[in-house]
Backbone as a printed PyTorch tensor [residue, N CA C, xyz], in Angstrom:
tensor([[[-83.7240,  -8.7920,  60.5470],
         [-84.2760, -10.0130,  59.9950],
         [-83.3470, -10.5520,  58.9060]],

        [[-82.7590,  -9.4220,  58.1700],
         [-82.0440, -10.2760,  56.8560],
         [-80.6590, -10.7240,  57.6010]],

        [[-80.0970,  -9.9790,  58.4880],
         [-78.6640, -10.0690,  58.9490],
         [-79.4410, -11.8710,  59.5870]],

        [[-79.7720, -11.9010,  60.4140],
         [-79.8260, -13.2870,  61.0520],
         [-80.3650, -14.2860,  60.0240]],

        [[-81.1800, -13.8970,  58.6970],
         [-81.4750, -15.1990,  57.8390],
         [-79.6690, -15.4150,  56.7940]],

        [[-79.0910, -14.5020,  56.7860],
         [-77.5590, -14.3090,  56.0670],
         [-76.3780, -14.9140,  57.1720]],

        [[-76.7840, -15.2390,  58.6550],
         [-76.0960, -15.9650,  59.0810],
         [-76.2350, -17.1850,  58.8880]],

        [[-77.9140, -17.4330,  59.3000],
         [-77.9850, -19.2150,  59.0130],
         [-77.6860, -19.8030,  57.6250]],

        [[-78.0460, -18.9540,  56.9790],
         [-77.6150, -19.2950,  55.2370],
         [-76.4160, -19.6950,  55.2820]],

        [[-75.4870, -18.6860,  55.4940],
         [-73.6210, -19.1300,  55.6140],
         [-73.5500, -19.8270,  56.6030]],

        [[-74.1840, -20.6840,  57.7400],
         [-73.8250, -21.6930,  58.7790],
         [-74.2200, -22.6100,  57.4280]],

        [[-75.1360, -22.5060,  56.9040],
         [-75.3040, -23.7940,  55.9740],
         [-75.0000, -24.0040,  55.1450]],

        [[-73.7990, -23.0770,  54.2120],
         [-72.9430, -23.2040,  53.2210],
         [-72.5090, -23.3030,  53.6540]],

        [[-71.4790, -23.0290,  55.2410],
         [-70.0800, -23.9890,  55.4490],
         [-70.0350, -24.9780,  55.5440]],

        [[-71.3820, -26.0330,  55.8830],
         [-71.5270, -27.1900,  56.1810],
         [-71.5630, -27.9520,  54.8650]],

        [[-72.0430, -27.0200,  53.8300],
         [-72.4380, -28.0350,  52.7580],
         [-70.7910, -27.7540,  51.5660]],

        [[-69.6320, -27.0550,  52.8030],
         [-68.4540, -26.8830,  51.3780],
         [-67.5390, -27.5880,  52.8930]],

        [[-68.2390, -27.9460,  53.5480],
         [-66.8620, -29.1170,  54.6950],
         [-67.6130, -30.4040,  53.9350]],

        [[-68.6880, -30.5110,  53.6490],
         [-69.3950, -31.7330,  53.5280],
         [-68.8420, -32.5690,  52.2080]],

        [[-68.5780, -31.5500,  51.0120],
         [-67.9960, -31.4830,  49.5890],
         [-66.3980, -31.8630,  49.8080]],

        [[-65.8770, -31.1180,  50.4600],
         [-64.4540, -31.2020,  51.0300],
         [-63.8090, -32.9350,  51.5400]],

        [[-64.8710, -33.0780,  52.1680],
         [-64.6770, -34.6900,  52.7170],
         [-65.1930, -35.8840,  51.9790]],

        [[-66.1610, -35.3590,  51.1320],
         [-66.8510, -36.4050,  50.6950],
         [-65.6250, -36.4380,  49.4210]],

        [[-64.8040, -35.9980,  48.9470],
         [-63.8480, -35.6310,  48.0760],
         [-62.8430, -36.1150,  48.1170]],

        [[-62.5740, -36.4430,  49.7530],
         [-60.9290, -37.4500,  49.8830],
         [-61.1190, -38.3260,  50.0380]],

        [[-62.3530, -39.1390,  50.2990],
         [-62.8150, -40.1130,  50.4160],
         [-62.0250, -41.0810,  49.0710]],

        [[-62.1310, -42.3210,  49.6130],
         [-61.1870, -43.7000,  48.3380],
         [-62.0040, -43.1980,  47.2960]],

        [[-63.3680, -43.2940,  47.0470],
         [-64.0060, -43.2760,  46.1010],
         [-64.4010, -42.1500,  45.1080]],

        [[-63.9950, -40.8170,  45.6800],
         [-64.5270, -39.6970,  45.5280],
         [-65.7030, -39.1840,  45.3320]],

        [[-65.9780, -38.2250,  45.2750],
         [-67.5830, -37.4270,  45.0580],
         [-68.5010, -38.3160,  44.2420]],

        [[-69.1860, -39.5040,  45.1490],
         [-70.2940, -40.3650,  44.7510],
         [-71.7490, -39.2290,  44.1420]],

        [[-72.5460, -40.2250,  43.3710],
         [-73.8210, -39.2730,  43.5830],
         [-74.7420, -39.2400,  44.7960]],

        [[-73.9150, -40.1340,  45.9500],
         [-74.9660, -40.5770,  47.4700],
         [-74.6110, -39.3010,  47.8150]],

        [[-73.2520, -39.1600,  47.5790],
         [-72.6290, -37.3670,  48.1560],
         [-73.5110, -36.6500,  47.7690]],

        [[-73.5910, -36.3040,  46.1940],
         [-74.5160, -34.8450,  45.6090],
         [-75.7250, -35.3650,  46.3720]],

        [[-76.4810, -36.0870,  46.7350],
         [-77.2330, -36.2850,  46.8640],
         [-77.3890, -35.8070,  48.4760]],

        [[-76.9460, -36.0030,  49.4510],
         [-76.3580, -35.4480,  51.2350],
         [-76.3750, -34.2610,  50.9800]],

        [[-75.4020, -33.5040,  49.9490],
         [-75.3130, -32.0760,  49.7070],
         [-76.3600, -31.6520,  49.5580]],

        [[-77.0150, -31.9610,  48.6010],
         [-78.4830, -31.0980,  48.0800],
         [-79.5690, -31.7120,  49.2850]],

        [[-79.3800, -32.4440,  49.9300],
         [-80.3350, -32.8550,  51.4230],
         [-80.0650, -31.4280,  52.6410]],

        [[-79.1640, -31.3390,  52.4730],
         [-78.3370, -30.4370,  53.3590],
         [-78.3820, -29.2370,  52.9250]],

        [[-79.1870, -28.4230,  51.7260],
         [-79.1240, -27.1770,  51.0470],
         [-80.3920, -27.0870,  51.1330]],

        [[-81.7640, -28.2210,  50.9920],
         [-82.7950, -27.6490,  51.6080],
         [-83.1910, -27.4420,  52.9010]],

        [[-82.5020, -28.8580,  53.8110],
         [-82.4730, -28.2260,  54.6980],
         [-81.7070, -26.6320,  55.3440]],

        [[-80.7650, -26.3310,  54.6620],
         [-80.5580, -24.6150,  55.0950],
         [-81.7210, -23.7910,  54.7920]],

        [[-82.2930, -24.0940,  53.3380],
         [-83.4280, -22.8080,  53.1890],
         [-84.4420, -22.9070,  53.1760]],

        [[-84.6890, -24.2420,  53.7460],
         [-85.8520, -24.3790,  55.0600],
         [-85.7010, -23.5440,  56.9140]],

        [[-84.1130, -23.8230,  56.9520],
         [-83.8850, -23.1470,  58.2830],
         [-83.9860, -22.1620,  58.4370]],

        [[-83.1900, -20.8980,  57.0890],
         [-83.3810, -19.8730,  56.5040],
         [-84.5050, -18.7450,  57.0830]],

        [[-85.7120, -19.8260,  56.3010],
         [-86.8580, -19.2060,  55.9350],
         [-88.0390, -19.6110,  57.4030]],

        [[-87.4510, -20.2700,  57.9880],
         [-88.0560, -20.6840,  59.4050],
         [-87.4470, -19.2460,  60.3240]],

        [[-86.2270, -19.1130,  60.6210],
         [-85.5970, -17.8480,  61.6190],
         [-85.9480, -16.6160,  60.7290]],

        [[-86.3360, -16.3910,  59.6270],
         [-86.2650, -15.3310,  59.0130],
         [-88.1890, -15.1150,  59.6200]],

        [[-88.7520, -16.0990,  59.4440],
         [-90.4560, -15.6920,  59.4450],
         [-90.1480, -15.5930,  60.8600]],

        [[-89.7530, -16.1880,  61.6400],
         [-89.8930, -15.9710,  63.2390],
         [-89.6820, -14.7820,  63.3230]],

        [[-88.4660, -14.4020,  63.0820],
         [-88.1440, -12.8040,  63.2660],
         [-89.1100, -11.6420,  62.9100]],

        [[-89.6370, -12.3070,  61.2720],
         [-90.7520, -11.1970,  61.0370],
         [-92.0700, -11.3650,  61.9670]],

        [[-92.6040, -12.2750,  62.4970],
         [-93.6400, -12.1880,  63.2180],
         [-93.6130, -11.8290,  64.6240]],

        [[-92.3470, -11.5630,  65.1750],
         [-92.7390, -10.9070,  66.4690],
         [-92.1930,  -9.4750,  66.2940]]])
């Protein structure tokens, strides 16, 4: 159960340090619409997290 909630976690920190990465070279650089995508994108991980982690515990 923890190994598969420690994968989706790190699928969703790579997304949210490619997401930082780009939003960064951008003309304008790291807007607050960015922090704002990022932290959209961090609950959604530990919402996903905590969704595959309870699945796992209930069967």
């Amino acid at each position: 159960m923890i190994k598969w909630g420690l994968i989706t976690f790190g699928a969703g920190i790579i997304l949210i340090i490619i997401e930082i990465m780009v939003a960064k070279r951008k003309k304008e650089g790291f807007t607050p619409t960015d922090r704002q995508r990022v932290m959209g994108i961090f609950g959604v991980t530990v919402f996903a997290t905590a969704l595959v982690m309870g699945l796992i515990w209930m069967t």
